[in-house]
Phi, psi and omega in degrees: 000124175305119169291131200285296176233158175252118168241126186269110188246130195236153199220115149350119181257141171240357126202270182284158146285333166349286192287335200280328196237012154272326189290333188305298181339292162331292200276342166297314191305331202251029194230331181173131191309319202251038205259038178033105168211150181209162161291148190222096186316119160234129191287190179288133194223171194258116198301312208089218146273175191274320181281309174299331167314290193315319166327279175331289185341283145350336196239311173316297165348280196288309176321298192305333193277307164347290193291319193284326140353276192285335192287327207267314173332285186297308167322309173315281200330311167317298177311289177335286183302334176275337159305325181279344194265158170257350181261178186264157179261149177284175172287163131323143151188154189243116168053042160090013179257128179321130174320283192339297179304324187298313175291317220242021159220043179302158172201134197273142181283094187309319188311322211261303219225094186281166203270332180266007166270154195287140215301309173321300223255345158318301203317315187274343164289315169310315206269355176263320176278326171298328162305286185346279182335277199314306173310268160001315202292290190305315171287356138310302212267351165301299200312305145324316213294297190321316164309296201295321179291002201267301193295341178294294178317311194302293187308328184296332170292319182300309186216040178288204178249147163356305204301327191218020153280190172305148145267338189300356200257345183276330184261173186225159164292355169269329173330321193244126139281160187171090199235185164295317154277314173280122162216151175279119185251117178264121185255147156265163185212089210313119179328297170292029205212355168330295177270005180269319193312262195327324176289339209223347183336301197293334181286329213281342125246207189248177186055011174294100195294142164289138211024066164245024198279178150177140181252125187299293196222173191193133147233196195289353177254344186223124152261157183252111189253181174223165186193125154251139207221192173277168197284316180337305212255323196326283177355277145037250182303315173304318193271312164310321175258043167237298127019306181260046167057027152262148196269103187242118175294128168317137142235132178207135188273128175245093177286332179291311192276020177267289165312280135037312188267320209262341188268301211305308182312287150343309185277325177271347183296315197283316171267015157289293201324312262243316197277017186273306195298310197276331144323303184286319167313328184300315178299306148321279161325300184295313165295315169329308168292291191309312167301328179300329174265350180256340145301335165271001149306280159353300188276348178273309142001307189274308184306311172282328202295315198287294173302348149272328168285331195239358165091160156263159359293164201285166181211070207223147156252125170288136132216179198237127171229132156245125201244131164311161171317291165343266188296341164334299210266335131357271193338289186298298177322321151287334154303317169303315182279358171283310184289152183321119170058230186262343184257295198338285221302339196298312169284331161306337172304135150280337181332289180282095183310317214288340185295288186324341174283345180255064147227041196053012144125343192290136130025263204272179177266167187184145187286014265148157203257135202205130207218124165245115205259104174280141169247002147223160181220000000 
C-alpha cells in the first residue's frame, strides 16, 4: 500500500546518536512491527548567525507552502492526463528513484545546492526554479487546454443533436438539388413528428415536387428529411414549416469547405494527442525536479527549526516515519517521551505563541521540531 503522508522529525540527542535512534527504534517497534521509520540525512549546512536563522524561519514557511503548491499542481495535471490517456502511466520518481524511496533516502544534492552557500540564497534558488517551473506549467497547459477545447467544439458540431450540428457529413451530393428554379431544403423533424412530416410536406406551399422528401439521418431526438421545391416558394414553405413546428436548416452543399472542416478535425485530433503526450512527459520530468526542491526545503527547515529550538552545535537526530492514521497519535506520544522532560510539559503549552512558531508548521506543538509531508492533496 502506497504511503500517503510522512513526518519528518528531528529529536534532541542527550547522548550518541547511536543510542538516540535504537531508543527511536525501540520505542516505534512496540507500538507496531510495520511502522516505516528511517533516518534522514542532512549534511553540516552554513549555520549564519542565530538572527539570520530566525528570519529565515519566517520565510521557509511560506516557501515550502509555495513549492508544496506547485508540486501538489503538477501531480493533479498528472492525474488528469492519465485519465484521458491511452498509454499506462509511470511511477513518480526524482531522476528514476521512486518518490517513497526518494523521501525515505534522502540524500542532499550537493552538485545543485552546495552545503557552504548560505542557506538564504538555497531558499531563493529553490524558490526561483520552481516560479520558472511553475510559469513553464501554465503556458503548456494553456497551449492544450486551448487545442483540446477546439476539438471539443468541432466534435460537438460534428455529433450534437440535429438540430444544431453539422449537417455536412449527413448529406451527399445527389442528396440536393440547386438549380436556377429548384432547391433542395433540409428540414429536421421530431422523431415523432415523422408521419405528420410525410403527410403534409407537400401542402405547406405550392410548387412541392411530389414525394421528394427523403430521410437521410435520425438520432435519438430528430430525423434529417430533404424536400424540393420551386426556388420561389422557399420563403413560404420555411415559414409555413416552421409554423407546424418543423425545423428547416440553412444549408448550402460545399464539398470543399466539407473537406476543410474534415482536414481541421483531423489536425486538432493529431495535435491534442502530440501535446497531451508531451505535457505529460513534461509533467513526469517536472514533478520529479520540483518534488525533489520541496524535499530540500523540508530539510532546511527540520535543519534551522532544529537549531533554534535545541541551540548550538547542532545536536539533533533527524528521521522520517509514516505511521498510520490509527497509530499516528501513539508515534507522538513516543516520541514525546523520548524528549527531553523537563521541556514536554513546556511544549504542550499553547500559551506562548512566539513558542508556537517554531513548530515546524505542524497543527499542534511538540517537544520536538516536526514537518508533515502529504504527498496528495
Amino acid at each position: 500500500m502506497a504511503v500517503s503522508k510522512y513526518i519528518l522529525v528531528s529529536l534532541p540527542l542527550q547522548g550518541s546518536a547511536s543510542s538516540a535512534w535504537e531508543n527511536l527504534q525501540r520505542g516505534i517497534s512496540k507500538i507496531a512491527f510495520d511502522i516505516p521509520t528511517y533516518k534522514f540525512h542532512i549534511p553540516d549546512l552554513r549555520v549564519g548567525t542565530l538572527d539570520s536563522l530566525l528570519a529565515l524561519s519566517d520565510d521557509l514557511t511560506k516557501a515550502n507552502s509555495v513549492v508544496e503548491g506547485v508540486t501538489h499542481k503538477v501531480k493533479r495535471q498528472i492525474d488528469e492526463l492519465e485519465r484521458v490517456a491511452i498509454a499506462d502511466s509511470s511511477a513518480l520518481a526524482v531522476d528514476g528513484v521512486p518518490i517513497d524511496s526518494y523521501v525515505t533516502r534522502f540524500s542532499w544534492d550537493e552538485a545543485k545546492y552546495p552545503t557552504m552557500t548560505p542557506l538564504r540564497e538555497v531558499v531563493d534558488s529553490i524558490q526561483d526554479s520552481v516560479a520558472k517551473l511553475e510559469d513553464d506549467l501554465k503556458v503548456r497547459v494553456a497551449e492544450y487546454s486551448n487545442v483540446k477545447t477546439q476539438l471539443s467544439t468541432n466534435l460537438r458540431k460534428q455529433s450534437g443533436s440535429m438540430a444544431v450540428r453539422d449537417l455536412s457529413n449527413l448529406v451527399k451530393a445527389d442528396d440536393v438539388i440547386s438549380t436556377e428554379h429548384l432547391v433542395t431544403l433540409l428540414v429536421v423533424v421530431s422523431k415523432y413528428s415523422q408521419k405528420d412530416w410525410l403527410s403534409h410536406y407537400e401542402t405547406l406551399s405550392s410548387f412541392v415536387v411530389p414525394r421528394s422528401s427523403k430521410k437521410l439521418s435520425e438520432d435519438n431526438e430528430y430525423a434529417l428529411y430533404t424536400v424540393t421545391l420551386f426556388r420561389k416558394v422557399a420563403d413560404t414553405f420555411k415559414t409555413s414549416a416552421r409554423e407546424k413546428g418543423f425545423q428547416v436548416r440553412d444549408f448550402e452543399f460545399d464539398p470543399e469547405g466539407q473537406m476543410q472542416r474534415s482536414e481541421e478535425l483531423d489536425r486538432l485530433q493529431h495535435d491534442q494527442e502530440i501535446l497531451q503526450s508531451t505535457l505529460l512527459q513534461w509533467c513526469y520530468a517536472s514533478y520529479g525536479e520540483v518534488f525533489s526542491s520541496w524535499m530540500h526545503i523540508c530539510a532546511i527547515r527540520i535543519f534551522t527549526e532544529s537549531i533554534l529550538r535545541y541551540g548550538l552545535p547542532p545536536q539533533f537526530l533527524v528521521t522520517v516515519l509514516a505511521p498510520s492514521a490509527k497509530n499516528e497519535k501513539k508515534v507522538r506520544t513516543t516520541l514525546e517521551n523520548l524528549c527531553d522532560g523537563r521541556n514536554s510539559g513546556f511544549w504542550k503549552s499553547d500559551e506562548d505563541s512566539g513558542m508556537m512558531g517554531l513548530a515546524g508548521g505542524d497543527a499542534d506543538v511538540h517537544p520536538y521540531v516536526s514537518i508533515t509531508v502529504n504527498l496528495s492533496a
